[in-house]
C-alpha positions in Angstrom: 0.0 0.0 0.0 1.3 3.7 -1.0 0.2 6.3 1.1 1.3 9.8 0.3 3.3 10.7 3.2 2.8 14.4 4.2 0.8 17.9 3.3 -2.7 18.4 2.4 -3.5 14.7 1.4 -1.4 12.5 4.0 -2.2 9.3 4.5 -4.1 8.6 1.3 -3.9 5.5 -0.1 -2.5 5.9 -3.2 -4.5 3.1 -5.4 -2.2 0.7 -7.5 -3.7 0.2 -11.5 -4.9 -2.9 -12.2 -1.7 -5.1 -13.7 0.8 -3.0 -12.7 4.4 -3.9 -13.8 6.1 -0.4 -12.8 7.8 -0.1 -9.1 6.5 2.9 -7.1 9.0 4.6 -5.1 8.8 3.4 -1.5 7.9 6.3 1.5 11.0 6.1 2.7 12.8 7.0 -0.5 10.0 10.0 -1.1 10.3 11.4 2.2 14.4 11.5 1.3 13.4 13.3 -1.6 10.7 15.9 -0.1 12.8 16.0 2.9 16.1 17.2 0.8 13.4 20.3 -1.3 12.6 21.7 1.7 15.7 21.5 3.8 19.4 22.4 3.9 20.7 24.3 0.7 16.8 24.4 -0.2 15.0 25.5 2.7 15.3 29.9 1.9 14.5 28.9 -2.1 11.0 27.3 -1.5 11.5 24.9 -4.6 8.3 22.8 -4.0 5.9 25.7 -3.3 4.1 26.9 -5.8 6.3 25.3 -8.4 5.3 23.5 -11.9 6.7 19.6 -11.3 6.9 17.0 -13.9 6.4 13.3 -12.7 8.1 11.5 -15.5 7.4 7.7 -15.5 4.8 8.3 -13.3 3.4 5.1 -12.9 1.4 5.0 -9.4 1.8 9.0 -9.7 2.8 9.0 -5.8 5.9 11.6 -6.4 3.8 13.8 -8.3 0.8 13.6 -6.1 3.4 14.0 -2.7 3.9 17.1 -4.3 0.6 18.2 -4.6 -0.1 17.5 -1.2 2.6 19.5 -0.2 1.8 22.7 -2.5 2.9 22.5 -5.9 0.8 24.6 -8.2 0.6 22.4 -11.1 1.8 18.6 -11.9 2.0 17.3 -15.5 2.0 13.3 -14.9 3.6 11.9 -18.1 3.0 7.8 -18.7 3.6 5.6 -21.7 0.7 3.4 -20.1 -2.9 5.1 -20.6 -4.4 2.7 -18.1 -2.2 3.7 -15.4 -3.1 8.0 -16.1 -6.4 6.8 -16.2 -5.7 5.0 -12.2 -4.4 9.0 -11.1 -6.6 10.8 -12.7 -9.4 8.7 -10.9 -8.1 9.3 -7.5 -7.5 13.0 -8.1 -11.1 13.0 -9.0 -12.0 11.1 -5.8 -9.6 13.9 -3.6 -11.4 17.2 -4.6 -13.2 18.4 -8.0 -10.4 21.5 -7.3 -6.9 19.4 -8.0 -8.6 19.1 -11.9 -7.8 22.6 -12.8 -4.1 22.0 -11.2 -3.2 18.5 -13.1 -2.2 17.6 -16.7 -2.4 13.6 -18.1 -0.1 13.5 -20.8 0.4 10.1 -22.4 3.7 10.2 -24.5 7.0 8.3 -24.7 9.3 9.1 -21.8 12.3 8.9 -24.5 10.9 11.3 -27.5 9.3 14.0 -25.7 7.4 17.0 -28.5 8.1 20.6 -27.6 6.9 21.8 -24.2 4.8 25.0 -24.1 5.9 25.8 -20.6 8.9 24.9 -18.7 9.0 23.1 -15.1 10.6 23.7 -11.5 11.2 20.4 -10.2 11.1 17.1 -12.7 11.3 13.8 -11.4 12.5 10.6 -13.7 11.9 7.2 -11.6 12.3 4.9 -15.1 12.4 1.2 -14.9 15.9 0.3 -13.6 18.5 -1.7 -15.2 18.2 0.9 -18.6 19.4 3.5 -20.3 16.4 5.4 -20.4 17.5 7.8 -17.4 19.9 9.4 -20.1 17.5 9.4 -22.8 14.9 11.2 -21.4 16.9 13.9 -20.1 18.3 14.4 -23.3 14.4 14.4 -24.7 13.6 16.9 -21.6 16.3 18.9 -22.8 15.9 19.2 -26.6 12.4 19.6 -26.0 12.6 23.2 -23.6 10.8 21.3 -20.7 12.7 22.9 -18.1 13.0 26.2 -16.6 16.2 28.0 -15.2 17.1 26.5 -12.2 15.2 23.9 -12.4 15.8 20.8 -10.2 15.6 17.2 -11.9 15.4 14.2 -9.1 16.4 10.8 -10.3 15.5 7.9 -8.8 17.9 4.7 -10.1 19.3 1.7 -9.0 22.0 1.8 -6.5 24.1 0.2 -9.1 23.2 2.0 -11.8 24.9 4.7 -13.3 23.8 8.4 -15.7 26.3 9.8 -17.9 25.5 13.7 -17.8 24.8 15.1 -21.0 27.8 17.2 -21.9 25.9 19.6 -24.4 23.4 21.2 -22.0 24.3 22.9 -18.1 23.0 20.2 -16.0 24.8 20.0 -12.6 24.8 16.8 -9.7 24.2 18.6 -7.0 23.3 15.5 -4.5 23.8 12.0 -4.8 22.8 9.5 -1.9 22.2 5.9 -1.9 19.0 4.5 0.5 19.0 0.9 0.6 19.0 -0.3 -3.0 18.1 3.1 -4.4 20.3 6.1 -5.8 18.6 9.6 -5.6 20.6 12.1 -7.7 19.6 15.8 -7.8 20.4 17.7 -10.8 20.3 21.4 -11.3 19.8 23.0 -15.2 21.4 26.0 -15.5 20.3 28.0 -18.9 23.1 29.8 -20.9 
């Protein structure tokens, strides 16, 4: 069971879509994450407030709607898998008629992302592990002007896993940590 941890919406069950293959991040690896954008270097910058957050891969939706909960102004949840937009978009619906007007469902390839029409704060990529699709869709976030200056990217990989930065765009590893089999890297992009 996923419940989102903290905010306007704790302990929510999070429903899981019917044959599920992806692997939601666990609440101790999201509180890491929400812990580390409101904390420390963070805390005077108020990242997660009011920002525009991309859950990439969002499968159960749980990082996207953790943000919610905890004040983001707008999430775009991006899946290749229809059925599992159509599991969020239900329990958003079930949360308040409100959250509609602050949610986007966008059903596209992770790795060949079109053109954005507005750029995001905070973007986080949990892809299937063992791949090279960490790299990929960066590369698609960055080609595609998906991001705005300053914008935070979390990662979410597998301990033994490793991302080669693209070298052609200013993205910066500002964290890395390991929790239990999980790497969480935090990435800043920097616009020339």
């Amino acid at each position: 069971m996923i419940k989102i941890i903290a905010g306007k919406y704790k302990n929510l069950n999070i429903p899981i879509a019917r044959n599920a293959t992806y692997r939601p991040s666990t609440g101790k690896f999201r509180e890491a994450v929400f812990s580390i954008l409101t904390s420390g270097k963070f805390v005077d910058q108020q990242h997660l407030q009011h920002s525009m957050v991309l859950d990439l891969f969002s499968g159960s939706g749980s990082l996207g709607l953790e943000a919610l909960s905890r004040g983001a102004k707008f999430v775009s949840f991006v899946d290749i898998n229809r059925d599992y937009l159509k599991t969020i978009e239900q329990f958003i619906k079930t949360i308040s008629a409100i959250m509609d007007a602050h949610v986007q469902f966008l059903c596209l390839n992770a790795l060949r992302l079109p053109q954005s029409s507005c750029g995001y704060d905070i973007v986080f990529i949990d892809p299937p592990y063992h791949n090279k699709f960490t790299g990929q869709s960066l590369n698609s976030l960055l080609a595609g002007n998906w991001l705005n200056d300053k914008a935070l990217i979390i990662i979410e990989l597998a301990k033994t896993d490793d991302l080669v930065l693209p070298n052609l765009y200013n993205v910066q590893l500002i964290i890395e940590r390991i929790y239990g089999n999980n790497k969480l890297l935090v990435l800043q992009f920097i616009k020339s």
